[in-house]
N, C-alpha and C positions, 0 to 999 in steps of 0.2 A: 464493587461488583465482582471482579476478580476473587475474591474470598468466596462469596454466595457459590461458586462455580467450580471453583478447586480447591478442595479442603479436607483434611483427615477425618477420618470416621475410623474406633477403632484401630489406631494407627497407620491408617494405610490411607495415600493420598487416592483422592476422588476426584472424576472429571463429570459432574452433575454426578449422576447413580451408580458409574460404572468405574469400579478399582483400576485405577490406571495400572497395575500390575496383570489385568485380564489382560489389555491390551496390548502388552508389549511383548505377553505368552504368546500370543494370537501372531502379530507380527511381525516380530524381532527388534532389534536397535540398530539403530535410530529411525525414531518414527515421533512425525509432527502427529498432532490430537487436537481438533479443533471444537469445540461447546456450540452446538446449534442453538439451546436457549441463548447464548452468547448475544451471539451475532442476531438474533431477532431483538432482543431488548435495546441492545445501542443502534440499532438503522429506527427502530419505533420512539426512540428519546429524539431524534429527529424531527421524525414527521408529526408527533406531536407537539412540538416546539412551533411546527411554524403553524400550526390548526391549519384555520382558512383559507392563508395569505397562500397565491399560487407561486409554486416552488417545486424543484426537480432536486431529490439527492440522488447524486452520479455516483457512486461509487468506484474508489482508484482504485482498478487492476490490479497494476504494479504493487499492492499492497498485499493480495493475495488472490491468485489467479485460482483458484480450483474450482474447477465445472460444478461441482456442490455446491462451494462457497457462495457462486456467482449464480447457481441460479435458485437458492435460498435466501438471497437478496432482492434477486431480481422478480421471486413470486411474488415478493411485499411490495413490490412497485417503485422497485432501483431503476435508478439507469447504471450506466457505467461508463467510467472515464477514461479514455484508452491515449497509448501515446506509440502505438504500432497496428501493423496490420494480424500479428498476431495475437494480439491482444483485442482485438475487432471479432477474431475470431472465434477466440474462446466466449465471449460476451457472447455471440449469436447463437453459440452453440449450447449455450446453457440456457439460451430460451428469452434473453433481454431484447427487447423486439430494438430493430435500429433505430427507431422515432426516439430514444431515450437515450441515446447512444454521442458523448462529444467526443471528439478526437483532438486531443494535445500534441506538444513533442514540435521540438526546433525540427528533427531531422525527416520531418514524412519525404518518400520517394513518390515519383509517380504510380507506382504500379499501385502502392497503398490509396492514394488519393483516389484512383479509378474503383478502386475494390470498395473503398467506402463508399462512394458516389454512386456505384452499382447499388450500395445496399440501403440506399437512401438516410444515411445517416442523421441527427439533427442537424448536429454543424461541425466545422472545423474550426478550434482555435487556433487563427493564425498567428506566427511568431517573427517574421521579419517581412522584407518589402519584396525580396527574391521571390520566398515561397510564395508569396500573395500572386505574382505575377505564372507560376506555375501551375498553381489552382485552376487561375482562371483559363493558364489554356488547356489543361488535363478537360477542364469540364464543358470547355470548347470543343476537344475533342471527341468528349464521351456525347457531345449533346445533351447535359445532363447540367443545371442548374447546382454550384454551387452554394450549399449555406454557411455565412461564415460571421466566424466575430475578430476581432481582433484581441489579442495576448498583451493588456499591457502593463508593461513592469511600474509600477509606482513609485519605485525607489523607496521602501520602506524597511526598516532592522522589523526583523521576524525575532532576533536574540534568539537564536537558534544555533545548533551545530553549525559552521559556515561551511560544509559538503551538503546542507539539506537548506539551507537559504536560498531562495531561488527568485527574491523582488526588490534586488539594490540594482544600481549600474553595473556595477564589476559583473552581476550576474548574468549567463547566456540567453538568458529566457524574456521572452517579450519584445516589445520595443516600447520607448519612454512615450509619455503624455503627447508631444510633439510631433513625435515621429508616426504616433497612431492616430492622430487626429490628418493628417495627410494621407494615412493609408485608407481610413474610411473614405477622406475624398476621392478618392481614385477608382475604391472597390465601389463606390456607389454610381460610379461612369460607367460600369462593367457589364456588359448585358447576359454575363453567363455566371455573375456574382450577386448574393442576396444579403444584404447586412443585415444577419441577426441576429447578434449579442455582440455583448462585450466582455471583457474576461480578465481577469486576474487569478496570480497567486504569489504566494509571497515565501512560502517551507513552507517544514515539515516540523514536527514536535514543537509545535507553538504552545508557551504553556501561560498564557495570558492573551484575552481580550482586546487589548488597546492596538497592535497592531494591525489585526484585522477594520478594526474600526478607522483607523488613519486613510489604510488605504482604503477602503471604501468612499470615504470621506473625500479622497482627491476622485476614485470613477467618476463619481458623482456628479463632478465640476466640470468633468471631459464630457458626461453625457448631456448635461443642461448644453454645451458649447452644440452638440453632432444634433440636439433637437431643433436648433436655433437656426440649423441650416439645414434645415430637413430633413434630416437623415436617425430611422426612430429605431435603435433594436429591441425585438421582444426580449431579450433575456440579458440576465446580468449576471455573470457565473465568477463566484469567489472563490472558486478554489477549493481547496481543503488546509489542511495543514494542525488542525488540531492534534494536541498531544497526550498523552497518556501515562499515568504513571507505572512507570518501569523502578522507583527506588523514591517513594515517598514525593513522590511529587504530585503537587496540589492541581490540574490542570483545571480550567473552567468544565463544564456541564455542558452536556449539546444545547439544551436549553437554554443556560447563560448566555452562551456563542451565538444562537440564533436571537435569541430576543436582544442583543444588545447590538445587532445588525438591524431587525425589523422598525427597533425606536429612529433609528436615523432612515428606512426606507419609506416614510409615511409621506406620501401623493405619488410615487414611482409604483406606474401602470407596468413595468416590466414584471415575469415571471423570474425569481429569484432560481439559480441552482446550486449546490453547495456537493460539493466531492471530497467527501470524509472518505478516507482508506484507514490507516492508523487505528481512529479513533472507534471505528465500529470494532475491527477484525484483530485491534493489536493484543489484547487481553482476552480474546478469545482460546487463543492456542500457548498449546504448550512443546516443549521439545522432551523428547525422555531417549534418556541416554544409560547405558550400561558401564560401572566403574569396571575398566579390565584388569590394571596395575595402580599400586603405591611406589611410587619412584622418592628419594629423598637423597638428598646431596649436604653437603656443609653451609648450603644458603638455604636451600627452597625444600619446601614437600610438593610434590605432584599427583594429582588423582588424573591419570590419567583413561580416557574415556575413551566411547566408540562412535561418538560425534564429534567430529573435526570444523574449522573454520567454512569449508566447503559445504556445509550442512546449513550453518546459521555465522555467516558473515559480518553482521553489526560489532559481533566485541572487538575484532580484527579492524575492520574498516574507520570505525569510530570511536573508541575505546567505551562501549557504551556496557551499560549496568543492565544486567539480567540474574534478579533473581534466581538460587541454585536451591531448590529444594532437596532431601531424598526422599523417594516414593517413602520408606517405612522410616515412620517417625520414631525419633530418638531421644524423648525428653529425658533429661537430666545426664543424658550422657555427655562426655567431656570432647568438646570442640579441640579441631586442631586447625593453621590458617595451610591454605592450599592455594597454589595453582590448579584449576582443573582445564586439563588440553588435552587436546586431539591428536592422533596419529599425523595430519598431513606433518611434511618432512619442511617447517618450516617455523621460526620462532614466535614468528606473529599467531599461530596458531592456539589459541587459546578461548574459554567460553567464561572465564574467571581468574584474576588475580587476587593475591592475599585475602583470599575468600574462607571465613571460620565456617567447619564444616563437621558434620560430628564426624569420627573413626568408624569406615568404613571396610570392606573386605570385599575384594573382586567379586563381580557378577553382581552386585547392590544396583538398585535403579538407581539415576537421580533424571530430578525434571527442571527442566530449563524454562524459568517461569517468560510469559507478555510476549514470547513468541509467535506471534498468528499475524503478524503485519511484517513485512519485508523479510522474513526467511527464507520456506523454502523457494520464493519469488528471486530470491538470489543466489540459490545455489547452484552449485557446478560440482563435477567430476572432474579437479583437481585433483593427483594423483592417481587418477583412473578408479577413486570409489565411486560408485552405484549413489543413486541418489535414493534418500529415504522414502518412506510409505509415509501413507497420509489418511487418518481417520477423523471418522464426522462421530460425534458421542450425539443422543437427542436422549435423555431419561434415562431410562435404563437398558440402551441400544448404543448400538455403533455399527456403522459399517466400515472398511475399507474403500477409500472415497480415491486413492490412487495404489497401485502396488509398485512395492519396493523394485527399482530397477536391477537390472540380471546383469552377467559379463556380457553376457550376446548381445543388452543392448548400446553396452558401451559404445560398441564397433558398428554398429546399426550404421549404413551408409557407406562405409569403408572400403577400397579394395586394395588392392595391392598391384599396381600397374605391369602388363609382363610384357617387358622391354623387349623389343626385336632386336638382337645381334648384328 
């Protein structure tokens, strides 16, 4: 799919119809590009997967938050999966009505809790026994009916990055079979608490079937237990975590993923929901980056660029694989291997190591491929750079869907306190 969507024409790389070289004329480097046929064909390999069968895809935020993004999902009939109040807010504000709306995250505050409960959210996944007790009195206090599932960890190997595995013990998130099966009994005593769902997830870049299937396999056994004593949720929410290839990796098919859930969900009356971030949005976007200098030492060659770690995180954080195209194709030109990094003043800083790359010359694009899921969702203005621009490509259009941040917004909020003597 990634091919179909960016690909050379005449030399020059394409983001569907439009020369990703127009785009960066337009406005400057660094600047994320995200494919709106993209992101409609992987949210519809979804909903076509599960036909009939009633099912909610949430879509995760934190995967890529832009008001575009989110609510070019959300016309197709997303929900979205938040695991903050700001993230609650960007969803409403793009137009995801709250009825489609779960809220994650070990860390909710009360102030969050009341803001969702204002906005009649579907439910909260809860994550331990504190917060459950918190819930119920925020929503005590709101007079406002809590809906809720419980968060539980399975204990299952995701065989994932162990910074994106989030469903063993050692992991923060959840609480185990035992420990959720006491918290339903408790939340079902609660006259200001509504049990309805139940919830997993286990990571992130899952690039096989079987552990989603495990854990399911144990929900399963927890919910026959919570019907047996009365206790029935509408929904059973799995999570996301599927993966994408970033570097020849095979991942399953939304389709495989969902039908090899729905073969094991046959007589469960619950409404299934499933929260892909990744796997819609990750191969949607691309990063494009301007070579400024060739640096070269008695070890290393460096192309050093105008996208820094603070722009696209992952290679720093997790040493992870991101295709390095350049916009103008160079066949049969002679490759040399690079480092390609960033200005920030730090050694981590880097978007490529021993990367073969043809012989370039300052001011050359290049694009930083399978960027469109946790980039610029985790950038910052480390060293006081501006954070990049953000464009939607749809045929042979694009707009600027965010603009490039200024110095004045850096300081945005700041003052300077003036001491009395």
């Amino acid at each position: 799919m990634k091919d179909d969507i960016f690909y050379y024409k005449d030399g020059e790389l394409y983001c569907e119809q439009v020369p990703i070289r127009k785009i960066a004329s337009k406005t400057g480097t660094p600047v994320y590009c995200y494919s709106y046929s993209h992101l409609v064909s992987r949210f519809r390999a979804y909903e076509e997967a599960f036909g009939q069968t009633p099912h909610l895809v949430c879509f995760a935020v934190k995967a890529n938050s832009n008001l575009a993004v989110l609510n070019t999902l959300g016309e197709l009939g997303a929900g979205a999966d938040i695991v903050s109040g700001g993230e609650l807010f960007r969803a409403l504000k793009a137009g995801i009505p709250a009825g489609r709306i779960v809220y994650s995250g070990v860390g909710k505050t009360r102030s969050e809790m009341a803001y969702a409960l204002k906005e009649d959210i579907l439910m909260f996944n809860v994550e331990s026994m504190e917060e459950l007790e918190v819930i119920d009195a925020v929503a005590s206090r709101e007079k406002k009916k809590a809906r809720i599932a419980i968060r539980v960890n399975p204990d299952v190997d995701p065989k994932t990055h162990p910074y994106i595995s989030t469903g063993l013990k050692k992991n923060k998130f959840g609480l185990s079979i035992e420990q959720a099966l006491d918290a339903y009994r408790k939340a079902s005593r609660r006259s200001w608490l509504e049990v309805t769902g139940i919830a997993f997830h286990i990571g992130s870049q899952i690039l096989e079937t079987d552990p989603f299937v495990h854990a399911f396999e144990k929900i399963k056994i927890l919910l026959e237990k919570l019907q047996s004593e009365g206790i029935n949720p509408s929904y059973v929410d799995l999570g996301g975590g599927l993966g994408i290839s970033y570097h020849g990796e095979s991942p399953p098919e939304p389709e495989d993923y969902v039908s090899s859930i729905l073969k094991r969900a046959s007589g469960l009356s619950q409404t299934i929901i499933m929260e892909p971030g990744r796997a819609i949005c990750g191969n949607s976007g691309v990063l494009v980056t301007r070579l400024l200098y060739t640096k070269k030492n008695s070890l290393k060659t460096f192309y050093v660029v105008d996208a820094a770690m603070n722009d696209l995180g992952r290679p720093s954080l997790y040493d992870a694989y991101h295709e390095i195209r350049p916009v103008h194709e160079r066949p049969g030109a002679d490759n040399i291997t690079v480092d390609v990094v960033g200005p920030i003043c730090e050694t981590g800083d880097f978007l490529a190591r021993d990367r073969d790359l043809p012989i370039l010359s300052p001011g050359e694009l290049l694009t930083v491929m399978s960027a469109g899921a946790y980039g610029f969702t985790m950038s910052s203005n480390y060293n006081s750079r501006p954070r990049a621009a953000e464009v939607m490509v749809r045929g042979s259009r694009f707009e600027i869907i965010r603009q490039r941040e200024t110095y004045e917004d850096l300081i945005r909020g700041e003052t300077i306190p003036q001491w009395e003597d």
